[in-house]
ChimeraX commands (.cxc) that place a marker at each C-alpha (Angstrom):
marker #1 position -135.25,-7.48,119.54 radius 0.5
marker #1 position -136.30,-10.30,117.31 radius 0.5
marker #1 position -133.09,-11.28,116.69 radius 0.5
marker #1 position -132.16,-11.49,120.59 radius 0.5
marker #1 position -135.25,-13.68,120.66 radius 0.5
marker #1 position -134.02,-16.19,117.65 radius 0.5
marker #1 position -130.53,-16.49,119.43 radius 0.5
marker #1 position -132.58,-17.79,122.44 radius 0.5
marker #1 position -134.74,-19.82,120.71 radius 0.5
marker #1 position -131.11,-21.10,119.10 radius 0.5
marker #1 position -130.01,-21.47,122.53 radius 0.5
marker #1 position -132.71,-24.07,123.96 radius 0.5
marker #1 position -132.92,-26.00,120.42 radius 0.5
marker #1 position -130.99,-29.22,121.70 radius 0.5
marker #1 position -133.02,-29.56,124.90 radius 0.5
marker #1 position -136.63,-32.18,125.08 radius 0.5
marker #1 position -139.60,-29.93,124.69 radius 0.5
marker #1 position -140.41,-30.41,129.15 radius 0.5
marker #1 position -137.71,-28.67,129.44 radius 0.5
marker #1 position -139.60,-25.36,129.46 radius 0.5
marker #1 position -141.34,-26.86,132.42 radius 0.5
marker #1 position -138.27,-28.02,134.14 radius 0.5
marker #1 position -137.20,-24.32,134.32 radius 0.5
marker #1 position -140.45,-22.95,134.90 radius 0.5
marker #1 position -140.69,-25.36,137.88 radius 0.5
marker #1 position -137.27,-24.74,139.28 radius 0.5
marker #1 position -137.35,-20.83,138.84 radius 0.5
marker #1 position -140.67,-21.15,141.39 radius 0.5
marker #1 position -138.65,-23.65,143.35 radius 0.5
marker #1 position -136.17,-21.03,144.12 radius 0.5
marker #1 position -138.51,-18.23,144.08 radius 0.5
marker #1 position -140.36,-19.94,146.93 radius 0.5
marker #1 position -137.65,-21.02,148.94 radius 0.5
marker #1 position -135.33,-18.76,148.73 radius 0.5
marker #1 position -137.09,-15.45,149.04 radius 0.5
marker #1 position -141.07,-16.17,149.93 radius 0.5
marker #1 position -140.31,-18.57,153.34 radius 0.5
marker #1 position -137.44,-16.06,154.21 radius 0.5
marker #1 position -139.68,-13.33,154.22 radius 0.5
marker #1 position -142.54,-14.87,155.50 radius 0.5
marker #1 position -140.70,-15.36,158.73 radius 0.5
marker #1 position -139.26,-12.24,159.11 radius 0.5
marker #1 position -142.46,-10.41,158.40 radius 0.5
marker #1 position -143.90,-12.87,161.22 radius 0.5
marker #1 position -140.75,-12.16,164.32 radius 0.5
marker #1 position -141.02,-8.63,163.80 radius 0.5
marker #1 position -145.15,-9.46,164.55 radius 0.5
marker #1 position -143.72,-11.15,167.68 radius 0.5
marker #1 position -141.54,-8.77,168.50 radius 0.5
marker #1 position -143.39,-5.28,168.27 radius 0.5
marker #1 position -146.29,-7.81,170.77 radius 0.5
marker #1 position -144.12,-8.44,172.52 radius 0.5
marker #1 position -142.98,-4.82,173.04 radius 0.5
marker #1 position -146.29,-3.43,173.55 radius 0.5
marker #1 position -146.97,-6.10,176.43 radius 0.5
marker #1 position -144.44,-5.35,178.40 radius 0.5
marker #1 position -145.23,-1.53,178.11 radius 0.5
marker #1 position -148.45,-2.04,179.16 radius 0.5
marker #1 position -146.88,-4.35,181.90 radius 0.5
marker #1 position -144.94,-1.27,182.98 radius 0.5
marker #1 position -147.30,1.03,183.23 radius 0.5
marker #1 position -149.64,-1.11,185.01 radius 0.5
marker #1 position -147.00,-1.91,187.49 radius 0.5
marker #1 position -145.94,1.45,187.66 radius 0.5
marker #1 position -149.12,3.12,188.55 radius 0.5
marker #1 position -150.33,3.47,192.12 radius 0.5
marker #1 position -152.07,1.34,194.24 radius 0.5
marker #1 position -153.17,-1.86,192.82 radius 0.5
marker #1 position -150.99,-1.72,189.31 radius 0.5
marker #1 position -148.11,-4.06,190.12 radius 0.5
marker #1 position -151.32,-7.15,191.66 radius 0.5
marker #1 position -153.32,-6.40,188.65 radius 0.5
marker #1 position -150.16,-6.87,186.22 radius 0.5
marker #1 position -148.68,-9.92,188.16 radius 0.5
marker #1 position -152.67,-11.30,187.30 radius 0.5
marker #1 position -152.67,-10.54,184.19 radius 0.5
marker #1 position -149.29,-12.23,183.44 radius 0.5
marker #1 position -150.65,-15.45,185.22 radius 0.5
marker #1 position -153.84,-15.59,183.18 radius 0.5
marker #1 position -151.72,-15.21,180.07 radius 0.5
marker #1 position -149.76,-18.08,180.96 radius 0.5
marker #1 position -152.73,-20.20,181.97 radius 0.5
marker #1 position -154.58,-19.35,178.47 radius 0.5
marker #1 position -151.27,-20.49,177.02 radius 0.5
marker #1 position -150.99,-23.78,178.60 radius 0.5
marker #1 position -155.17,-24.49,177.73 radius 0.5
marker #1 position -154.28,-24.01,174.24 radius 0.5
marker #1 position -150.91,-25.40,173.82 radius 0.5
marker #1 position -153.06,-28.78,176.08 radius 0.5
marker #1 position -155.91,-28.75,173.72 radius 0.5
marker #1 position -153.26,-28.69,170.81 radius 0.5
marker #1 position -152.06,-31.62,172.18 radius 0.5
marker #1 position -155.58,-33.65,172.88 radius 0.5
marker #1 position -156.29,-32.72,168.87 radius 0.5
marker #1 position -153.04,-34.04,167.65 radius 0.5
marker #1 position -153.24,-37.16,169.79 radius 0.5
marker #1 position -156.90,-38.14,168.22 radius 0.5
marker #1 position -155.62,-36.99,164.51 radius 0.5
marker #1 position -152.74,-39.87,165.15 radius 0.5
marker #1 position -154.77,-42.03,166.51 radius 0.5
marker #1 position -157.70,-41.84,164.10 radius 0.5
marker #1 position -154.74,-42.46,161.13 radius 0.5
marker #1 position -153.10,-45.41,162.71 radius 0.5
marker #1 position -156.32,-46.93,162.51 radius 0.5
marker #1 position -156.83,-45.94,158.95 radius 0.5
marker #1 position -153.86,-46.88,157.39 radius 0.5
marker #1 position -154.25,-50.02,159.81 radius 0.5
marker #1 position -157.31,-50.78,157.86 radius 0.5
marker #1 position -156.14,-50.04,154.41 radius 0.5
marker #1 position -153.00,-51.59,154.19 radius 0.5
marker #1 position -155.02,-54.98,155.94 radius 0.5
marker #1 position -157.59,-54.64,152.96 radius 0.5
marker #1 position -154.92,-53.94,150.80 radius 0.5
marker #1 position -152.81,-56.48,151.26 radius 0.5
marker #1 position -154.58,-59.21,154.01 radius 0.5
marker #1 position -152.59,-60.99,156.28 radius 0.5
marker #1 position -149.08,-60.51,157.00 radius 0.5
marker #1 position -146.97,-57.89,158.46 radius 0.5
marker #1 position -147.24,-55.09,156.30 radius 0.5
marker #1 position -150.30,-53.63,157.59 radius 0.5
marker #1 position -148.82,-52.95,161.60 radius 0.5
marker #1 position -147.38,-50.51,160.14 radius 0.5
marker #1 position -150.38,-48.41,160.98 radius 0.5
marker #1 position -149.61,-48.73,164.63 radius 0.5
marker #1 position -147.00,-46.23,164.15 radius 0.5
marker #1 position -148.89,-43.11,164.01 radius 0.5
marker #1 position -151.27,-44.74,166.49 radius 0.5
marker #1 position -148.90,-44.89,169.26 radius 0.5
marker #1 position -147.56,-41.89,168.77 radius 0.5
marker #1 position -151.11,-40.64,169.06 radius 0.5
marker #1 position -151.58,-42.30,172.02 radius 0.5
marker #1 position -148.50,-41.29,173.76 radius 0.5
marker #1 position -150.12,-37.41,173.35 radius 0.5
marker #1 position -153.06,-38.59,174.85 radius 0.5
marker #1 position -151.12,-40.33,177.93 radius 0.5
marker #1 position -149.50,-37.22,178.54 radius 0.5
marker #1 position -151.94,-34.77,177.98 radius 0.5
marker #1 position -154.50,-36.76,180.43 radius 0.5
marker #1 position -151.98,-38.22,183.00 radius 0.5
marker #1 position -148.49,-36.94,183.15 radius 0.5
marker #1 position -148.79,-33.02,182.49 radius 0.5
marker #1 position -148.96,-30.82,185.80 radius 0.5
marker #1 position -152.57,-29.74,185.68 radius 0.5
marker #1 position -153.24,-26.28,184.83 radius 0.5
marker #1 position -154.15,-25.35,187.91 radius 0.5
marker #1 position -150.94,-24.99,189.26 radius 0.5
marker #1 position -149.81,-22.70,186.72 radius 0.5
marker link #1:1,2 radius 0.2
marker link #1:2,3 radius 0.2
marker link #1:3,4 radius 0.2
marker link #1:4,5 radius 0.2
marker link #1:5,6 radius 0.2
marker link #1:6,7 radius 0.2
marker link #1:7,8 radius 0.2
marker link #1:8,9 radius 0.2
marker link #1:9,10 radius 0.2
marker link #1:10,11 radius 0.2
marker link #1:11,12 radius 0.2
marker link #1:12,13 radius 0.2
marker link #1:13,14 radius 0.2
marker link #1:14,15 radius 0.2
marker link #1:15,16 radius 0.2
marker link #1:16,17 radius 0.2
marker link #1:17,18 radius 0.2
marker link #1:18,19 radius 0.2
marker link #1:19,20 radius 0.2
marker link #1:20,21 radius 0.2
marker link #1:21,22 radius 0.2
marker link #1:22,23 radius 0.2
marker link #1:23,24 radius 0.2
marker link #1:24,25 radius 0.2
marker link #1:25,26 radius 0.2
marker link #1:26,27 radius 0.2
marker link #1:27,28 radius 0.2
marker link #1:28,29 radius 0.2
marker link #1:29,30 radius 0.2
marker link #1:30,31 radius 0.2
marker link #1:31,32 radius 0.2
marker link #1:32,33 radius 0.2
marker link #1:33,34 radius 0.2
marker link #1:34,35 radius 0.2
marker link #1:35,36 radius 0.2
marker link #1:36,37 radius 0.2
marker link #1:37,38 radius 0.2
marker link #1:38,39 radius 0.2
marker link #1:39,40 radius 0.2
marker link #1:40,41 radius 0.2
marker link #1:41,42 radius 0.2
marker link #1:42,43 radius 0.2
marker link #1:43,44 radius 0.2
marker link #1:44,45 radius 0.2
marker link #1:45,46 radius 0.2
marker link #1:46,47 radius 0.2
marker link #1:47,48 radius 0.2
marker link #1:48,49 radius 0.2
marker link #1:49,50 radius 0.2
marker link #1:50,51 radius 0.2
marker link #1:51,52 radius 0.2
marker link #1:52,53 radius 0.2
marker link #1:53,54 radius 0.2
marker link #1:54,55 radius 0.2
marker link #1:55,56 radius 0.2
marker link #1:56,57 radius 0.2
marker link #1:57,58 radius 0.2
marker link #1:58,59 radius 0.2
marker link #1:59,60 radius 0.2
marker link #1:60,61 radius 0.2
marker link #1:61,62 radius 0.2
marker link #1:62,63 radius 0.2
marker link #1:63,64 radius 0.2
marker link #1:64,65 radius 0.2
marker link #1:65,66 radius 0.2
marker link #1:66,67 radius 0.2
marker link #1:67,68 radius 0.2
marker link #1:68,69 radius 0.2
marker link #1:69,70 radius 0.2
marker link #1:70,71 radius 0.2
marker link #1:71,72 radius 0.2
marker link #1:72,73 radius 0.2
marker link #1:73,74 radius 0.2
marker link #1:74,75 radius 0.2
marker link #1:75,76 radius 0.2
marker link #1:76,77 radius 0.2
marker link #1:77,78 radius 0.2
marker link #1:78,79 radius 0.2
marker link #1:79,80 radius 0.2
marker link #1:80,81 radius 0.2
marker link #1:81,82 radius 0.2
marker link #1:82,83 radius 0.2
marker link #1:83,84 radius 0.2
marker link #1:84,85 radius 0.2
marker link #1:85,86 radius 0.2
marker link #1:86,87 radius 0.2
marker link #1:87,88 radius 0.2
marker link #1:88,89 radius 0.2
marker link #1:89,90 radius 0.2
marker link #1:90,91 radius 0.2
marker link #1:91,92 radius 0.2
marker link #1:92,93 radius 0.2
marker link #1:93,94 radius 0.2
marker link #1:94,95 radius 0.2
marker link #1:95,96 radius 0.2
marker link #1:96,97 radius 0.2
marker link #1:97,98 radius 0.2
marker link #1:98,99 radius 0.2
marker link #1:99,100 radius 0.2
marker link #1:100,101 radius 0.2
marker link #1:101,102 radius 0.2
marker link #1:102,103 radius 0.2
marker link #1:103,104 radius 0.2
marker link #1:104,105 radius 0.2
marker link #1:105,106 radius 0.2
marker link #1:106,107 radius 0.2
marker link #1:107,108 radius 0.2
marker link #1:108,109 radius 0.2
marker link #1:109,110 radius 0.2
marker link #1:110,111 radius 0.2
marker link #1:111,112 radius 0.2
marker link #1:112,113 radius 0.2
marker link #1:113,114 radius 0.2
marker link #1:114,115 radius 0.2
marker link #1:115,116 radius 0.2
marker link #1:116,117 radius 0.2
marker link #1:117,118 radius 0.2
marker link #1:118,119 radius 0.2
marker link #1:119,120 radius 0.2
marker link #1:120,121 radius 0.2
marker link #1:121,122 radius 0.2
marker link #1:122,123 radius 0.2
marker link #1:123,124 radius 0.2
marker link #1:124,125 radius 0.2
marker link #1:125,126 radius 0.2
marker link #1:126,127 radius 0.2
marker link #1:127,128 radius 0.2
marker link #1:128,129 radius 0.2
marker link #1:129,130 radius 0.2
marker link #1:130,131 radius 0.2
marker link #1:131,132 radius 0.2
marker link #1:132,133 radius 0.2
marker link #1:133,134 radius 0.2
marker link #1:134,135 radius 0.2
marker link #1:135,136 radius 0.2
marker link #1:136,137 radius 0.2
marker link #1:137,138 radius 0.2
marker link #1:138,139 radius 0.2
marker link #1:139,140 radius 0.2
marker link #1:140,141 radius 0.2
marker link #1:141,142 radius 0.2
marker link #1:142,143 radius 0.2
marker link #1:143,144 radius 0.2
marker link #1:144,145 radius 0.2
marker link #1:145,146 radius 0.2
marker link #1:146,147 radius 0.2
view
């Protein structure tokens, strides 16, 4: 065994002493990319998946059963959809301040930073962008009434 271990250490003699790091780095580089994000998402579609199975039992069954089933499935689809939209609008509202609120930062920084001169409109960038959210979230999305 110790003699495997001096034919390593023989091995990495010619390399700079980081390199130890380099290889420690690029063994979690590939650990992390190539097998945790992989898994990560298939652990999270079959999540979506087996939901999504188990909704659309329950949709059966509630549409299957007599009487009122079928209206009180059809409602509970639509009030799905509407919580969907809220959040996915709110999202939207957050994201659009977030931009906003950095465009003004950086706007600020790069002025104190560097003064006058172009440089610092570069923080209008995110600001737009921010603001675009905002125009759409408050004036051209179909309100959520209608869904």
């Amino acid at each position: 065994m110790a003699h495997a271990m001096t034919q390593m250490a023989m091995v990495f003699e010619g390399f700079p002493e980081s390199f130890g790091l380099w290889m420690f780095l690029s063994i979690g580089a590939v650990a992390l990319f190539v097998v945790f994000i992989p898994l990560v998402s298939w652990i999270d579609s079959r999540r979506k998946e087996r939901e999504a199975y188990y909704k659309a039992d329950t949709l059966r069954r509630l549409a299957e059963a007599p009487g009122e089933g079928a209206k009180v499935a059809l409602e509970m689809l639509r009030g799905e959809e509407r919580l969907k939209a809220i959040r996915q609008r709110e999202g939207l509202k957050l994201a659009g301040l977030i931009n906003v609120g950095v465009g003004i930062g950086l706007t600020c920084l790069l002025y104190t930073l560097i003064g006058s001169g172009g440089p610092y409109m570069v923080g209008l960038i995110p600001g737009l962008i921010g603001v675009a959210l905002l125009l759409y979230v408050y004036a051209l999305a179909s309100p959520i009434d209608q869904i």
